[in-house]
MISEMI-266006 format. One record per residue (C-alpha): residue in one letter; x, y, z. Coordinates in steps of 0.001 Angstrom, whole numbers, plus 500000, padded with zeros to 6 digits. Layout:
<semis>
aXYZ;...
</semis>
This chain:
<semis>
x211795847831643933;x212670844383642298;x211265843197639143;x210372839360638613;x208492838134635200;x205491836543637449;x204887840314638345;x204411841462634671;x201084840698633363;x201633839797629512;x199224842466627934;x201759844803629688;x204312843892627458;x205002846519625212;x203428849091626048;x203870853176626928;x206776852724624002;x205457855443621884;x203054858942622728;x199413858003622775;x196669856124624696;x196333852342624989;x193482851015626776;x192883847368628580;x189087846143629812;x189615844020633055;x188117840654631922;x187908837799633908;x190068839896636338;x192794840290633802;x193555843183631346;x192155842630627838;x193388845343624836;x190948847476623752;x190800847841619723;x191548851408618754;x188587851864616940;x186651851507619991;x188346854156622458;x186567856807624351;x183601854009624574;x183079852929627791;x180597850452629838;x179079851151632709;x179552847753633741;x183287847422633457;x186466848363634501;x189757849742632431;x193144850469632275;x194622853677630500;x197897854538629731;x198788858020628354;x202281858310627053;x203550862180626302;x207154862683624654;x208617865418626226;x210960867812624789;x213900866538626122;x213200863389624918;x211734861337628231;x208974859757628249;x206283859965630506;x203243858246631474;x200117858749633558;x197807855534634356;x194408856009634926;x191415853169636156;x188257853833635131;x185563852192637273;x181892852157636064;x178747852597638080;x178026849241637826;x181164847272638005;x181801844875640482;x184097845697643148;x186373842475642416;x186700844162639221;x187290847325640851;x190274846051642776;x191857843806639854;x192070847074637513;x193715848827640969;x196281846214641147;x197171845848637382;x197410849677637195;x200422848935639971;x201788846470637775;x201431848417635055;x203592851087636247;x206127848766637758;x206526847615633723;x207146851357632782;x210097851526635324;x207992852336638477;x207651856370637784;x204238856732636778;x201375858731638074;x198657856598638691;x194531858293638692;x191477856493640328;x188699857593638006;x184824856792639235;x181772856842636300;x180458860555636684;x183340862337638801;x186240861820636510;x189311864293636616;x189710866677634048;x192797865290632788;x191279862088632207;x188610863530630078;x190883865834627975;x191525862443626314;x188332862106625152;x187064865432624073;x184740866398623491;x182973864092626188;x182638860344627296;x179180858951627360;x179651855973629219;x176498852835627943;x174964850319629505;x176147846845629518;x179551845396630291;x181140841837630520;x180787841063634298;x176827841542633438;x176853839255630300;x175423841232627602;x176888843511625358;x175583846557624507;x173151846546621470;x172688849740619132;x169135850108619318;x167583849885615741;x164552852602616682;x166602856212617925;x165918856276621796;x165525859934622643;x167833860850625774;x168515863636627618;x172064864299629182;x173379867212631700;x176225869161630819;x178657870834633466;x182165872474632905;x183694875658631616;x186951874097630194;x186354869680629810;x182380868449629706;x181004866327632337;x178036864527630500;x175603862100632421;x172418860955630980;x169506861716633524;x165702860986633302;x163823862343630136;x161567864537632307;x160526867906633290;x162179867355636603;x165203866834635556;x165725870553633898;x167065873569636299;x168369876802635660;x171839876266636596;x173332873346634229;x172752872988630434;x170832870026628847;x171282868402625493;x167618866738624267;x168973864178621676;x165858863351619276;x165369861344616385;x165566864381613634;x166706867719616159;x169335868025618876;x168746870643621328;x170462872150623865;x169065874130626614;x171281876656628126;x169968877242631939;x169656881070632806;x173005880891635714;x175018878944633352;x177934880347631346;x178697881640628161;x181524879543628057;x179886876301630012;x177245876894626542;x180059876794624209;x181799873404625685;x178495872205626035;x177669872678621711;x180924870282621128;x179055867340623065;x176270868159620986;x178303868340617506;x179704864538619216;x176278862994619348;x175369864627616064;x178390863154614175;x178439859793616568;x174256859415616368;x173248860833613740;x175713860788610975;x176463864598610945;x173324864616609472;x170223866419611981;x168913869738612612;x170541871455615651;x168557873965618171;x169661876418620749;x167191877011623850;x167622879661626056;x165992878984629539;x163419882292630313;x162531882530626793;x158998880845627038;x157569880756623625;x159369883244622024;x159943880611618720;x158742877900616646;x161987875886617788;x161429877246621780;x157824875734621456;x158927872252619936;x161528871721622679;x158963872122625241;x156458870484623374;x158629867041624925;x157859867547627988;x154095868015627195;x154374872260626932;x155923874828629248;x155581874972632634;x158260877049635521;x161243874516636413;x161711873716639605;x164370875007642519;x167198872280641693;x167640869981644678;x171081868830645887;x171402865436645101;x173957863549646556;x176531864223643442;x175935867813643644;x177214867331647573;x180493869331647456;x183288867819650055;x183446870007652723;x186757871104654472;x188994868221654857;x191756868444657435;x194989867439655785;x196330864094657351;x199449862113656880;x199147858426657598;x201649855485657463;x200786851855655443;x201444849274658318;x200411845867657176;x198186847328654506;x196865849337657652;x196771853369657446;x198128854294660736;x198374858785661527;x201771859766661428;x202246862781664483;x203859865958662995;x203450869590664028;x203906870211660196;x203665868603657090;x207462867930655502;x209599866292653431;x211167864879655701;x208608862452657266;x208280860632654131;x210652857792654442;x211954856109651293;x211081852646652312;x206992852708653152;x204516853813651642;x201930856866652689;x198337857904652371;x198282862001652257;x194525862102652475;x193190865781651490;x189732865702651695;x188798865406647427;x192081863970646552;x193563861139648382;x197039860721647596;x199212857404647795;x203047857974648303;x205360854797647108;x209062855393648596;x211522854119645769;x212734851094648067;x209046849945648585;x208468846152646847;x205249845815644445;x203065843738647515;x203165847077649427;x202753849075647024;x199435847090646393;x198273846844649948;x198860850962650266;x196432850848647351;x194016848645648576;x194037850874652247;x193455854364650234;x190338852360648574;x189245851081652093;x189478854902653345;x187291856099650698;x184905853598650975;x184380854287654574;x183990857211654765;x181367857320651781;x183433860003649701;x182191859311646194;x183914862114644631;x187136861642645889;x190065861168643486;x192923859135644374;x196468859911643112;x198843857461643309;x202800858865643222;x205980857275643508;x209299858884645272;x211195861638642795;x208067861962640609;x205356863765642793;x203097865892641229;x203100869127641614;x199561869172643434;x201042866635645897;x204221868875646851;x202327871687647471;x200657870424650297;x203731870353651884;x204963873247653899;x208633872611652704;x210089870985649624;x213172870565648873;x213934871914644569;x215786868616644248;x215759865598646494;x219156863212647222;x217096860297646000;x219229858080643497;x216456857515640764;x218154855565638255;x217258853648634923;x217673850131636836;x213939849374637387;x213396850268633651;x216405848584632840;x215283845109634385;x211686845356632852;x213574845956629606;x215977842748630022;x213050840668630777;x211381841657627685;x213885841468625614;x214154837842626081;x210503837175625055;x211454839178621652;x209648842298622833;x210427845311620907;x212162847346624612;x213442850362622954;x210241852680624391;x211089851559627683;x214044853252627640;x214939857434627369;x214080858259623527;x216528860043622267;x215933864008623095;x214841866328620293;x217824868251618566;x216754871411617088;x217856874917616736;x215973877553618490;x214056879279615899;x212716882815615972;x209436882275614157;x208837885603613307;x209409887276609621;x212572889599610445;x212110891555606994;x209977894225608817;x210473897657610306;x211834899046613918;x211787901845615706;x213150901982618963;x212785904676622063;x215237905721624847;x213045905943628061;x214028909308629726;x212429909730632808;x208624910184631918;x209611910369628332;x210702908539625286;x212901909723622597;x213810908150619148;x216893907093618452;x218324907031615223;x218905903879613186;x222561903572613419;x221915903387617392;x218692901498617625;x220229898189618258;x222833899669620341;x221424898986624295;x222883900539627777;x222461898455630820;x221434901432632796;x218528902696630598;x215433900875629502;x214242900992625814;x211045900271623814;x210781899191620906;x208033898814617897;x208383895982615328;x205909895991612199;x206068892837610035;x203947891568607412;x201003889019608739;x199323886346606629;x196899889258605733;x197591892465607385;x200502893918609336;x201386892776612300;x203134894854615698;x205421893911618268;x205600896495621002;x208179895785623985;x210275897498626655;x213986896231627555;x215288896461631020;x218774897001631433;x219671895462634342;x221427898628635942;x218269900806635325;x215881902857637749;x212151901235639108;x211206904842637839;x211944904013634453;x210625900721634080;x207453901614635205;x207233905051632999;x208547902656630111;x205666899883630804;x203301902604630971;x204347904282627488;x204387900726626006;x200852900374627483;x199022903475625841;x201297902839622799;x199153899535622578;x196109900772623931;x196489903420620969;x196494900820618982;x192992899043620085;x195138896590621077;x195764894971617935;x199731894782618567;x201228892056621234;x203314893134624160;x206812891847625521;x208567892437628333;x211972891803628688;x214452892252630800;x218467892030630112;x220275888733630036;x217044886879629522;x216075888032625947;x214124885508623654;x215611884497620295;x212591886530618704;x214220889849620270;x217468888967618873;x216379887966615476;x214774891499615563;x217693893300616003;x220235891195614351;x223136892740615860;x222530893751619391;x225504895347621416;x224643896391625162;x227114898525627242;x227584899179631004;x226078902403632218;x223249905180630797;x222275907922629339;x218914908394630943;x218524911188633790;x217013908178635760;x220189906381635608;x222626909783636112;x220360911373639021;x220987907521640760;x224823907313640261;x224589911049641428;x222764910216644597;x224499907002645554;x228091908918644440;x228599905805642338;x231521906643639744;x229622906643636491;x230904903689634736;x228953904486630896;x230991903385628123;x233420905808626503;x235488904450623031;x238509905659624619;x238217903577627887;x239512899882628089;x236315898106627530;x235844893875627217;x232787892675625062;x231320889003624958;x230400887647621482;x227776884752621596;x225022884390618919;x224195881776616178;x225043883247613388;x224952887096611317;x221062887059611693;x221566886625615744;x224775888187617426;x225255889637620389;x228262892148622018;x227626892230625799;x230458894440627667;x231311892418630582;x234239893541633410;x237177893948631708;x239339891620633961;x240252888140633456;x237908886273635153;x235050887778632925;x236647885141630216;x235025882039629221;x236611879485626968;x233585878898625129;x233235882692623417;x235030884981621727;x235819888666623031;x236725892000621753;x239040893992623887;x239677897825623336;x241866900596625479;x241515903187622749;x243390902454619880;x244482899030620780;x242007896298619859;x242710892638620677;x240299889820619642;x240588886627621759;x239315882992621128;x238352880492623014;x240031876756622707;x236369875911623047;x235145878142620185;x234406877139616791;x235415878807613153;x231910880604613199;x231968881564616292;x235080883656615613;x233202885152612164;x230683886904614712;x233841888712616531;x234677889993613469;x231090891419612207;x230695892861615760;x234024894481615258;x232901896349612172;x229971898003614672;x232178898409617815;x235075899668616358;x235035900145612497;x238213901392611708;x240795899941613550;x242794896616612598;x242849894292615678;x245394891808617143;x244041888354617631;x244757886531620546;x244382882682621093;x243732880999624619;x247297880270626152;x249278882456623706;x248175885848625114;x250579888744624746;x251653890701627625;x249793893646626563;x246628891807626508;x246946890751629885;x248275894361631043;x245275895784629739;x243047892743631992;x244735894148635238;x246204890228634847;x246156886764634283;x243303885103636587;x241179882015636459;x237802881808634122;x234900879399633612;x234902877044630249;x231104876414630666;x228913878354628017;x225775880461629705;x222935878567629587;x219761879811628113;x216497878381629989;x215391875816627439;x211670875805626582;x210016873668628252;x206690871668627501;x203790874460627087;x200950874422630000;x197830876663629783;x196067878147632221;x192787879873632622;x192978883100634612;x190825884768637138;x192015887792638405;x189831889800640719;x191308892467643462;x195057891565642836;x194461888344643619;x195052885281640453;x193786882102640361;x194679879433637714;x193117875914636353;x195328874473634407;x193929872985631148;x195018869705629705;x195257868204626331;x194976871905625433;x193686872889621977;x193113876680620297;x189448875692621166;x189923876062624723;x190766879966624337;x187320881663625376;x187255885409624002;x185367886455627323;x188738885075628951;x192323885561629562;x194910882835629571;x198491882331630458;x200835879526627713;x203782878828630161;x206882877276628288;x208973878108631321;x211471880271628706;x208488882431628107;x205255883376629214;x202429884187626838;x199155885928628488;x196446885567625834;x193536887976625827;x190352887656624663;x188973889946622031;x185321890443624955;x187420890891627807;x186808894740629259;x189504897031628510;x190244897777632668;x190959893828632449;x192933894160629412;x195611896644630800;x195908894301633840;x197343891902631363;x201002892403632481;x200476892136635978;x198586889069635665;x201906887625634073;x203882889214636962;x201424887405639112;x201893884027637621;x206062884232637975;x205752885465641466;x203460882761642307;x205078879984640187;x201981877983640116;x204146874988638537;x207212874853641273;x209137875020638373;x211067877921640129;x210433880473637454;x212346883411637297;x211262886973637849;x212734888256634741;x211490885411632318;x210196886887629110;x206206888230629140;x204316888528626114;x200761889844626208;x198968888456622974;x195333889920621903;x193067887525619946;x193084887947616901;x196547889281616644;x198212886471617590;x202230886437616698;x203611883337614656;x205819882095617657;x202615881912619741;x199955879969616882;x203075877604616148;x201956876049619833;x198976875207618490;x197413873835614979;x196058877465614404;x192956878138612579;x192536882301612152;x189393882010610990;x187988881206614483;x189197884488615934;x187595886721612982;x183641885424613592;x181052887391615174;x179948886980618979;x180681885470622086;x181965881837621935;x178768880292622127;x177478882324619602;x180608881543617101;x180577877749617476;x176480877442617322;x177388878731613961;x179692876230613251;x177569873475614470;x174478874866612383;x176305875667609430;x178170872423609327;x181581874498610156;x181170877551607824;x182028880424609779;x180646883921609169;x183699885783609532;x184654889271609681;x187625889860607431;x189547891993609073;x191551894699606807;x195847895392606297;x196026897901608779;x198220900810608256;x201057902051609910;x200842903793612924;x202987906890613824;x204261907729617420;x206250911238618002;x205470912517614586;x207460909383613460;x205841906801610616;x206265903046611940;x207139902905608137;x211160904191608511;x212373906704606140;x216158906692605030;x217582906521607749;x216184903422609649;x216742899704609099;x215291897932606378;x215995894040605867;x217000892434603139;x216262888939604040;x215329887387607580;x213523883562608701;x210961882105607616;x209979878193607361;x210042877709604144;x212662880195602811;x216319880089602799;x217949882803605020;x220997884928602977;x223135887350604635;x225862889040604267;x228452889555601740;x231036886684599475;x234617887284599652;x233909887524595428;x231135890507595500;x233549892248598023;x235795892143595649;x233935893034592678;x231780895463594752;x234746897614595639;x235500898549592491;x232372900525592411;x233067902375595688;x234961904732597094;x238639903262598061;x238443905230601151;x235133903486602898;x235472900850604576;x233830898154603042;x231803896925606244;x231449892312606442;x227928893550607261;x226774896352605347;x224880899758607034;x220999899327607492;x218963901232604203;x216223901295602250;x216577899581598944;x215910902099596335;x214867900743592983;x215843903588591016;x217665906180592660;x216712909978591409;x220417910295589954;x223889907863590138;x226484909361588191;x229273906404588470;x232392908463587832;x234809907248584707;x237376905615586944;x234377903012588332;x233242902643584400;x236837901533583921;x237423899078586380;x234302897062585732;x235580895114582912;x238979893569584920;x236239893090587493;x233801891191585235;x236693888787583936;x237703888438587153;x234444887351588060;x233832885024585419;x237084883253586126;x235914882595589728;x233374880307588577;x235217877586588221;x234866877071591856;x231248877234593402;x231530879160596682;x232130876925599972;x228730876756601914;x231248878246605085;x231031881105602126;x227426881497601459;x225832881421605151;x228516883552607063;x230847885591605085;x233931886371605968;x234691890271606367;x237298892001603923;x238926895241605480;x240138897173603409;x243131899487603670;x243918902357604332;x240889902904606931;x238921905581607108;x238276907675610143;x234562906699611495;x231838909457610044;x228206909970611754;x225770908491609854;x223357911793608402;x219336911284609224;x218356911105605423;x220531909097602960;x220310911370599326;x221585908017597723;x222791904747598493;x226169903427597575;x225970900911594235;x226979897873595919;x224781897996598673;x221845898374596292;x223302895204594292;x223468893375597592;x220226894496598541;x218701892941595393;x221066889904594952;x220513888517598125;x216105889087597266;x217009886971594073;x218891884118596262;x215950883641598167;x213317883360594738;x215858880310593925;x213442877572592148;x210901880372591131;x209671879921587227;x213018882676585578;x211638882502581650;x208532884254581596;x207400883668578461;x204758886857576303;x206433889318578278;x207284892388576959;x210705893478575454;x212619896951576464;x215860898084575252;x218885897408578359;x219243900892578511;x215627901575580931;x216207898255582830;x219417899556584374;x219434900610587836;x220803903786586650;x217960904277584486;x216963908037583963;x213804906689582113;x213370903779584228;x210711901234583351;x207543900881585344;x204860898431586752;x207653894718585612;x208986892480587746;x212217893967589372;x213531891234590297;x213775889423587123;x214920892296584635;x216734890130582380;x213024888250580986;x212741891984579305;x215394891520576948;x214669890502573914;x217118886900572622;x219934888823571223;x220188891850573403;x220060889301576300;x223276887241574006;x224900890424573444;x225162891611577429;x225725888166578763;x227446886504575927;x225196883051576184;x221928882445575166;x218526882588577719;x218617878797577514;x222659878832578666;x222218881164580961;x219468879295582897;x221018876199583094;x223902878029584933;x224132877492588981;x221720880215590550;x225191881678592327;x226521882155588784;x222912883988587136;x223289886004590360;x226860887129590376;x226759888149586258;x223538889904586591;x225189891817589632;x228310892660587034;x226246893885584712;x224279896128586684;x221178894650585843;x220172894527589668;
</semis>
């Protein structure tokens, strides 16, 4: 389509550069701004222009252009705001969707801009007057209609206007009342209150009485009687008549016609297909209640105008008030459009380039307009994050057959592709404790097992009265929660499960389960020591990729190979998920092109291999749904402009970011509904309501209300205090609106742990405990220096390994007995001075985030990890405490009127340990000179050091 100035209209310029709404009035047939302070008010007289502008995630902009045509406009008015919207969008680069929007039967969309509502006034320009705020209040009654965006029209203060099936507001001078008609909903009631806390803040200053009516209920109260008192007492309502708005469209048959000459002419097809749509016309795909307008790419803006001008003439003739039309332009149809199509390609051959956008932005340019908008912003770097505190407790099953069986902690994050898992993660919650519960498909495992493990999941939650979410997830599609979980996840080929051994023995597959003697090839990918993964791929050469890093194993012989495409940090990870895969065992690196022979030997060969890293699905931009689900069969209404308001405790929900799905359940809906939650996720992927070809195995969550997981509120700005009132939500807002947005809530206690298979979700000595994990506003430590290796093995055994990621244990304050044996007590001063001399350097921040591993030599052979740990090694508990202290950096460190104790019972080896003082900050117990004596500076010296340096002498010192 070409571009020439003359078809730019100057109060285009400018505009759809940033996210937000800008609004024109058609005056005089051309588009006049509309202040800010004056949008969401519209005449009924007039005509507008709105432009929506949403920045997506990947940095594109995109815009939607609706006209808005009043009752009373004229219809040279009508058609002007038609043909600017077409110039409008051919300023934006010609890719905009483009929405006809009549007073009264707007589309949902367009009112989610507005919300609450959009009480359109009397008056406009064409009329010439403007509307007047009448001095006396003018008492008004409105209709209400819709469960998720309110439809409000003003309608004759009379009896006669009242039924049983809408809801009324009666706006007064000193009350507001709304009258909730017996058929309508609980949730039609709730929408309904926000219009009326609108008119109370808009009308009345926030300041009148508010009243809740309930149709049936007679005179049953003083504020019952008053309401009818308006209409001159009670008397029985009427049987609503249809009027010709309540007229629903009846069944349309779909019809494709060709714009000849600004003529709609039928276009003959057996079926309705991409291909008749020809890239150079335009087309009027007329459905009945939507009538869309196809522009081909190669169209020029005159036909694109005269297609507009024919879908008009179609409505118009055929009297179809209600019907919407959608205007569309080639490579940018919506998804409503393309599914009215029998076949649709995934991705068209259409060149869509910047060159339309480009143009617009030249011409600009020159008249000093500010073009950068125009253009593709710049997309949104950031780094997935987990959002989810990782310094909790897991558990995790093996599913065996109709069973599940514990696994110890040393094996809990160690996965087989032929089994499926679950898994229970407790974590603390802004005021209680919060539970994960999931299952984990390998992708080699049994249909038996998935459904026994979705089914033990399910009564593990149930159990639970649902107050823990629910994730399913299947291998190779894990979300960055699950890995931040687990920390170190390893998955191997084959099982252990008689699911997985009765199918290999039935289909005489060789079983292919990993043995540590076999030759075995493992993938290392994963940001960083807090997320790192060890997938065992085919151990040939093709399974290489020049972006990772592997591990390679035939027994004894360990080679690690690097990518050309990998980076310092990526090759720390190989050597932290070498400590877990094979501990004991010093391995041969290998860089690309300078493989030995053996290496190679061990591959079956040299062959070629991809460079290209695996791409994660990225999230995409959320979209929520409403649910109905009713005989296995699901039917969505997508809500836009979505807020936390628009999730309705009697309902369930689906949050699709395309990466993951979130069903949200409300805390009214039955429990035969509730356990249908996962299947009304499977429902949603199948279907793929979006044609955003979804995949099968794309994560599920299944989120109660009220127990709603930190990666799931962050979509949102997230009150909790909504979800902890009484009642339905008509009952919860009403108290809101009465109370002027005090909620009676219902605090809900810190649950405690619950225990499955005579286990505590609370681990003993033997599971994982964390010393340190994300959080938004706290810096994330793991690991171990190069310096505290060094100092810490002088305080352990010389023949354990000294792991780059130390075993998972409880941190024990103050251990029952540690008797450190003479030759420990003898080292420690060589390692102090040792210490101290490091500091002239401050670590390298390389140092700090990922250490690097130190093996030490001579290895030990690999022991089995006992179930119950008597005591923990000394450097692990200094780790374990050092690493807490890190995090406190910038906390107040001289408390001042504390207590003093002698250095003796604030040692970690204590035998009369100290009670009820701050761990974590021993050294404010000392009184001046002990404190001078044991760390040869003063309090005021000390301080004043780096927080590395505090750290690393009260570590020597055995103070923590």
């Amino acid at each position: 389509m070409s571009v020439s100035m003359r078809d730019l209209d100057s109060a285009f310029q400018g505009a759809g550069q940033k996210a937000g709404i800008e609004i024109w009035r058609i005056e005089n047939f051309l588009p006049v701004p509309v202040p800010k302070s004056s949008y969401g008010k519209f005449f009924m007289g007039d005509s507008y222009v709105i432009l929506k502008t949403t920045t997506l995630k990947s940095g594109a902009l995109r815009h939607d252009i609706h006209y808005w045509l009043g009752k009373n406009t004229t219809q040279d008015e009508a058609g002007a705001a038609a043909v600017k919207t077409v110039e409008l969008d051919a300023a934006l680069g010609g890719r905009a969707v483009q929405y006809r929007e009549v007073q009264g039967h707007e589309t949902e969309k367009f009112l989610s801009y507005f919300k609450p509502c959009i009480i359109p006034q009397e008056g406009g320009v064409a009329s010439g007057f403007k509307h007047v705020e009448e001095e006396e209040h003018k008492t008004r009654l409105f209709v209400c209609r819709g469960k998720h965006v309110v439809h409000v029209k003003e309608v004759p203060f009379a009896r006669s206007s009242l039924n049983h099936d809408d809801i009324f507001i009666l706006d007064t001078k000193a009350k507001i009342f709304q009258f909730n008609g017996s058929n309508s909903s609980i949730q039609e009631r709730a929408k309904a209150l926000e219009v009326v806390q609108y008119i109370k803040d808009t009308y009345h200053d926030g300041k009148c009485e508010v009243a809740a009516i309930e149709d049936g209920k007679l005179m049953a109260d003083a504020e019952t009687g008053e309401f009818w008192g308006f209409f001159g007492g009670f008397a029985p309502l009427p049987r609503k008549t249809a009027s010709e708005e309540d007229k629903t469209v009846g069944s349309h048959p779909t019809k494709l016609l060709s714009v000849e000459k600004g003529q709609a002419v039928p276009v003959e097809a057996d079926s309705l297909t991409r291909e008749l749509l020809e890239t150079n016309k335009c087309y009027i795909l007329d459905c009945g209640l939507e009538v869309f307008v196809w522009m081909g790419r190669s169209t020029p803006l005159d036909e694109r105008k005269s297609a507009s001008g024919a879908a008009e003439e179609l409505i118009r003739a055929s009297d179809r008030v209600k019907s919407h039309i959608i205007r569309v332009i080639e490579g940018f149809e919506t998804v409503m459009f393309r599914s009215k199509f029998e076949s649709w390609p995934l991705a068209t051959n259409v060149a869509v380039s910047e060159d339309g956008r480009g143009k617009v932005a030249a011409l600009l340019q020159r008249q000093g307009v500010n073009v950068k908008g125009l253009l593709k912003a710049a997309p949104v770097k950031e780094e997935p994050q987990p959002y989810i505190d990782c310094t909790g407790n897991l558990q995790v099953w093996l599913v065996n057959g109709q069973e599940k069986v514990l696994l110890p902690a040393a094996d809990q994050s160690k996965f087989y592709s032929g089994d499926c898992y679950i898994f229970q993660y407790s974590y603390p919650g802004e005021d209680k404790e919060e539970y994960l519960i999931g299952t984990w498909f390998g992708k080699q495992s049994v249909e038996e097992e998935r459904v026994s493990a979705v089914s033990l999941a399910s009564k593990m939650v149930e159990s639970m009265k649902f107050l823990a979410a629910q994730a399913c997830i299947h291998e190779g599609s894990e979300p960055i929660q699950f890995f931040s979980i687990f920390q170190s996840f390893i998955v191997f080929k084959g099982g252990h499960s008689d699911g997985y051994k009765n199918y290999i023995a039935e289909k005489e597959i060789p079983n292919g389960t990993y043995t540590e003697d076999g030759v075995a090839l493992f993938r290392v990918q994963g940001s960083g020591p807090e997320n790192m993964q060890a997938i065992q791929v085919e151990a040939v050469g093709s399974s290489l990729n020049s972006s990772y890093c592997y591990i390679l194993h035939s027994a004894s012989t360990v080679f690690t190979w690097a990518g050309n495409l990998t980076s310092p940090d990526d090759q720390e990870l190989v050597e932290r998920q070498l400590d877990l895969i094979k501990p004991n065992l010093q391995s041969k690196p290998q860089k690309e092109g300078s493989e030995s022979e053996l290496f190679w030997e061990l591959l079956g060969g040299k062959s070629e291999y991809p460079s290209q890293k695996i791409s994660r699905e990225p999230e995409g931009d959320p979209h929520l749904f409403s649910c109905t689900f009713a005989k296995g069969n699901l039917k969505v209404m997508e809500i836009y402009n979505f807020t936390q308001d628009d999730l309705m405790t009697e309902d369930i929900f689906i949050l699709d970011c395309h990466s993951d799905i979130f069903v949200w359940v409300g805390q009214q809906v039955d429990t035969k509904t509730k356990l249908q939650a996962l299947t009304i996720g499977e429902k949603f992927l199948e279907q793929d309501f979006l044609l955003e070809n979804l995949s099968r195995e794309t994560p599920i969550y299944i989120v109660m209300e009220g127990s709603e997981p930190p990666f799931f509120t962050r979509l949102f700005t997230w009150d909790s205090a909504k979800f902890t009132m009484h009642g339905n939500s008509f009952q919860r807002k009403l108290t809101i609106v009465k109370n002027g947005g005090t909620p009676v809530m219902d605090k809900p206690k810190r649950r405690t742990p619950v225990s499955y298979g005579g286990r505590s979700s609370v681990p003993d000595k033997s599971q994982r405990s964390r010393s340190m994990s994300f959080s938004p506003d706290r810096v994330r430590v793991r690991g171990r220096s190069p310096a505290f290796n060094a100092l810490a093995a002088t305080f352990e055994n010389p023949n354990a390994r000294n792991l780059s990621t130390p075993p998972p244990m409880v941190r024990k304050l103050y251990p029952k007995s540690v008797t450190p044996d003479s030759g420990k007590l003898a080292s420690k001063s060589a390692a102090i001075a040792a210490l101290t001399a490091s500091f002239e350097q401050p670590p390298s921040a390389r140092e700090t985030i990922i250490p690097r591993s130190v093996k030490v030599s001579p290895p030990a052979p690999k022991s089995t990890p006992e179930p119950n740990l008597k005591e923990n090694s000394m450097s692990s508990r200094l780790e374990s405490l050092t690493i807490q202290e890190d995090v406190k950096e910038g906390e107040a460190e001289d408390e001042e009127g504390l207590p003093v104790y002698p250095y003796e019972r604030l040692k970690v080896t204590s035998t009369d340990p100290v009670s009820e003082i701050d761990v974590t900050k021993r050294e404010t117990y000392l009184s001046s000179e002990e404190f001078k004596e044991k760390f040869g500076m003063t309090k005021d010296a000390f301080y004043k050091l780096p927080k590395w340096k505090q750290n690393k002498l009260k570590m020597a010192l055995q103070l923590f």
